[in-house]
C-alpha positions in Angstrom: -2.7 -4.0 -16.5 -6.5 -4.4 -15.5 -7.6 -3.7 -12.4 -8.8 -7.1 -11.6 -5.2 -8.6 -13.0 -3.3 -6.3 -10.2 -6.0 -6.7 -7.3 -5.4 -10.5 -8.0 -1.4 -9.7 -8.0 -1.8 -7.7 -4.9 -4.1 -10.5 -3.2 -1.6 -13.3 -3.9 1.6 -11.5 -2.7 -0.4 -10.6 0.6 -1.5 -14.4 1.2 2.3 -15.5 0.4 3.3 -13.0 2.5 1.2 -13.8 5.4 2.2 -17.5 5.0 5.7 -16.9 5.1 5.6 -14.9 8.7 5.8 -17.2 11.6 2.3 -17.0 13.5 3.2 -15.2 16.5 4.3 -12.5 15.0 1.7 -12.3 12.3 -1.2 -13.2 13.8 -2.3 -9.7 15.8 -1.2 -8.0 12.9 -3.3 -9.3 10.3 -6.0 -9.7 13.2 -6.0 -5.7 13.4 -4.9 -4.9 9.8 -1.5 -3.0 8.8 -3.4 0.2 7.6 -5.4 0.4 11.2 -1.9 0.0 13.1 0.1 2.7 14.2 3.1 3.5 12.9 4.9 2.5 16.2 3.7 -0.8 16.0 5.3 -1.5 12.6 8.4 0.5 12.5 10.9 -1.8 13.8 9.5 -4.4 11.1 10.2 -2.0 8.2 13.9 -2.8 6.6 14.5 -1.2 3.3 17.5 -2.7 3.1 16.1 -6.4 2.5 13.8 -5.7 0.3 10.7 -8.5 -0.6 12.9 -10.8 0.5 12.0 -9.9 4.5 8.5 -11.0 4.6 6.7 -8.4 6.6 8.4 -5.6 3.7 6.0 -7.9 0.7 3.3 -7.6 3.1 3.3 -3.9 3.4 4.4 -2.9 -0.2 1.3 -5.4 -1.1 -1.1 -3.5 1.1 -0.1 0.0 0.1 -0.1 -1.3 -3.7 -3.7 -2.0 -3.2 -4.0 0.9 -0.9 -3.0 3.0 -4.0 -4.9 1.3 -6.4 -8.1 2.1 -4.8 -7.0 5.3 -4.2 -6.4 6.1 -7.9 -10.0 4.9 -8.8 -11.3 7.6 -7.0 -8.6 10.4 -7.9 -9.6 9.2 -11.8 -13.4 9.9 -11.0 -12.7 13.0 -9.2 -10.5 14.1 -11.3 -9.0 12.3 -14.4 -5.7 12.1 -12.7 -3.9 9.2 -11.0 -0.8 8.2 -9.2 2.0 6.4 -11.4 2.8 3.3 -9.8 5.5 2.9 -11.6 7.5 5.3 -10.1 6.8 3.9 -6.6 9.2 0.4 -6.3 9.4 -1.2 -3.1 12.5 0.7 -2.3 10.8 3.8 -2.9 7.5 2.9 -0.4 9.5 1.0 2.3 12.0 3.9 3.0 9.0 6.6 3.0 7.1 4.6 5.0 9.6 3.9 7.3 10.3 7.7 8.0 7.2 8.3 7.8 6.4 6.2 10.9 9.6 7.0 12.6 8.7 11.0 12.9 5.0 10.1 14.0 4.8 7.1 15.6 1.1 7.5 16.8 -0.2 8.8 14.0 -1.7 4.8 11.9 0.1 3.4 9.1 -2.7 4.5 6.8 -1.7 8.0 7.2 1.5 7.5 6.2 0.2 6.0 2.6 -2.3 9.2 2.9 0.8 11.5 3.0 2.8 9.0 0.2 -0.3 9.8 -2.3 -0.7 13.5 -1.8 3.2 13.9 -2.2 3.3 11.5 -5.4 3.0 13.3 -8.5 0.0 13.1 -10.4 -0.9 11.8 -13.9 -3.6 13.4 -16.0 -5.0 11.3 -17.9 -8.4 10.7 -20.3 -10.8 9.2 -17.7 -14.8 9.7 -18.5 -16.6 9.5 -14.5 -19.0 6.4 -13.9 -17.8 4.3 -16.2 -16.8 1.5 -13.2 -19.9 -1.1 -13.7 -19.1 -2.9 -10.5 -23.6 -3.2 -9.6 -23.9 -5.1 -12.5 
């Protein structure tokens, strides 16, 4: 898939997401931002168990999908390796991130993505650096 293609996957799921919470309970967290949030303030909403179907789960698998993608731009120009995506299903990012933010409930919720990509496993790959045109 193309960059663009998933960024506008990733984009959509976060806008249905945000449209299916009620706005009481969405509105200071999209004011403030999951990744700027700590971990304490989003634990409680994390359920593995219901999958997408539990609106603030699609929400936070969308944001650490983008979270990720950005992430492997600069891990291909630094150095030609990447994290495969594939092997990280909503299942897979909900439960880390859940215990992730149960054992350190201070620390933000971008931390815990932080520690999801240095413990993912890396794929080399043929990438020549500053070939992404986005100036132009």
């Amino acid at each position: 898939m193309t960059i663009k293609f998933v960024s506008a996957i990733g984009l959509w799921a976060l806008v249905m997401a945000t449209a299916a919470v009620t706005a009481t309970s969405a509105e200071p967290l999209i004011a403030r931002g999951i990744g700027t949030s700590s971990c304490g303030q989003l634990v409680d909403d994390i359920n593995p168990a219901e999958g997408l179907d539990n609106p603030f789960n699609l929400m936070l698998v969308a944001w650490v999908q983008g979270y990720i993608s950005a992430a492997n731009i600069a891990l291909l120009e630094d150095s030609s390796r990447h994290v495969d995506m594939s092997a990280l299903d909503d299942s897979t990012v909900l439960t880390q991130m859940q215990a992730f933010c149960k054992a350190n409930p201070d620390r933000k919720a971008v931390a815990a993505v932080d520690d999801l990509i240095r413990k993912s496993a890396k794929i080399k790959t043929e990438w020549e650096p500053g070939t992404i045109e986005w100036d132009e």
